[in-house]
C-alpha positions as CSV (number, residue, x, y, z in Angstrom):
1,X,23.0,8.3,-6.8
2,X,25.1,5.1,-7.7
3,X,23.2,2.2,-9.0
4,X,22.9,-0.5,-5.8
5,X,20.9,2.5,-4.0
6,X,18.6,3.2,-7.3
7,X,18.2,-0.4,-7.5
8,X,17.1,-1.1,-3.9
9,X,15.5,2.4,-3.5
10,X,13.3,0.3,-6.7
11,X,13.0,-2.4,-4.8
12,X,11.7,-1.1,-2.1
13,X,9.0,0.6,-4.2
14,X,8.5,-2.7,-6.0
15,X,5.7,-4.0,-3.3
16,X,2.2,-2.9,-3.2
17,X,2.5,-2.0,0.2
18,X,5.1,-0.1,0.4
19,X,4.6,2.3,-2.5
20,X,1.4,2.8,-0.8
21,X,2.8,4.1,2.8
22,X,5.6,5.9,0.6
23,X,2.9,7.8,-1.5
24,X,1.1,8.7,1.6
25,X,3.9,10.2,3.2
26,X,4.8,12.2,0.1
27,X,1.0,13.3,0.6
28,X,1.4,13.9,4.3
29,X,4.1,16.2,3.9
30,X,6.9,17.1,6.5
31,X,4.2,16.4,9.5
32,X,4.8,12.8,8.9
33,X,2.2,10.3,10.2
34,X,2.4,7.8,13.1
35,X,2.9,4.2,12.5
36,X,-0.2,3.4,13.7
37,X,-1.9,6.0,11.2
38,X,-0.3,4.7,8.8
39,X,-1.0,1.2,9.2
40,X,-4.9,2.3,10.1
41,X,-4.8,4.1,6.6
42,X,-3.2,1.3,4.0
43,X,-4.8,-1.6,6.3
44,X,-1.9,-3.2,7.4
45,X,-1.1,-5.2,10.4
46,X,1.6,-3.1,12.7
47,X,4.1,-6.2,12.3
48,X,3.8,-5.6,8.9
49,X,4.3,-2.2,8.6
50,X,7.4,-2.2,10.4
51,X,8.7,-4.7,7.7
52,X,7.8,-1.8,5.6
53,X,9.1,1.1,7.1
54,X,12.1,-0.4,7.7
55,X,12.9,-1.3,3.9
56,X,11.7,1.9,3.3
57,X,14.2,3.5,5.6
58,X,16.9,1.8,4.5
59,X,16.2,2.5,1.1
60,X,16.9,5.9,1.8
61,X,12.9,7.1,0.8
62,X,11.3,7.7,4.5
63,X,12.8,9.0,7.7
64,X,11.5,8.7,11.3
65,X,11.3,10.8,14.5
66,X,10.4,10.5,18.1
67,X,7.3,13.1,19.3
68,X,6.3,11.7,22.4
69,X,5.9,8.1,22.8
70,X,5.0,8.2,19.1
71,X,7.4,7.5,15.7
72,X,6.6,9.7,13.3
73,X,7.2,8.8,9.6
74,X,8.2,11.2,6.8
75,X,9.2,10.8,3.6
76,X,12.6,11.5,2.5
77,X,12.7,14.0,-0.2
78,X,15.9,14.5,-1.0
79,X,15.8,10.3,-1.3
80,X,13.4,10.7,-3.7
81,X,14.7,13.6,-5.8
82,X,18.0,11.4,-6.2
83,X,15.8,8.4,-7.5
84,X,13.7,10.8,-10.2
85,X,17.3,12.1,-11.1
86,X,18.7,9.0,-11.4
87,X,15.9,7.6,-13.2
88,X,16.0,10.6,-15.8
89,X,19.2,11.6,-16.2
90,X,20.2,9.9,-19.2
91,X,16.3,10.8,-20.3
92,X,16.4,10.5,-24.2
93,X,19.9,10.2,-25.3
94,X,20.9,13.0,-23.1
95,X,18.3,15.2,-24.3
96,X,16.3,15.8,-20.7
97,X,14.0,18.3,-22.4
98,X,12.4,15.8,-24.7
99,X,11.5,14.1,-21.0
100,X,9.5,17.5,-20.1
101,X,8.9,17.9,-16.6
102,X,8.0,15.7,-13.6
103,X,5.0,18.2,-12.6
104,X,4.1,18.4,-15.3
105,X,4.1,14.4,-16.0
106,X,2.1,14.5,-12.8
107,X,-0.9,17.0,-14.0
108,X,-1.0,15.4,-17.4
109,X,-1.8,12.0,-16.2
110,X,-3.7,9.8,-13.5
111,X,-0.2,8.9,-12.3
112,X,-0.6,10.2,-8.8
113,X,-4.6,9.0,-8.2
């Protein structure tokens, strides 16, 4: 990942909102959730949330598919793979094990609550 993708992959994470709808996708899984679940679940108005998802999208972190009449929302894993690898690869001088692993950051902490 070059830096002007990490940096607005960041950016998009860097509003309340949207971390919120991104960590609920990541919770969702590869069903995805409908816009208007979503919106019903962070309390956002749908105008809003399409702000959101857009930013989102274009960020590379979430990813979108028709099913019906619907838009259904994923998040982009590979996306955010590249943005935890970009955001430890130069972990500790070069020394990634000092780092430890993300899963086990994860269960360590409240990081994910």
């Amino acid at each position: 990942m070059q830096l002007p993708v990490a940096v607005e992959a960041l950016s998009a994470l860097a509003h309340a909102n949207r971390l919120a709808v991104f960590r609920l996708l990541v919770r969702a899984g590869a069903d995805g959730m409908a816009a208007g679940d979503i919106a019903r679940e962070i309390g956002a108005l749908p105008n809003t949330l399409s702000t959101h998802l857009t930013i989102l999208s274009n960020a590379g972190l979430i990813g979108s598919r028709r099913d019906g009449r619907s838009v259904i929302y994923s998040a982009d894993y590979d996306g955010m793979r590249q943005l935890l690898g970009f955001l430890v690869a130069d972990c500790c001088a070069g020394r990634p094990e000092i780092c430890g692993t993300l899963s086990d950051l994860a269960a360590s902490t409240d990081c994910c609550t």
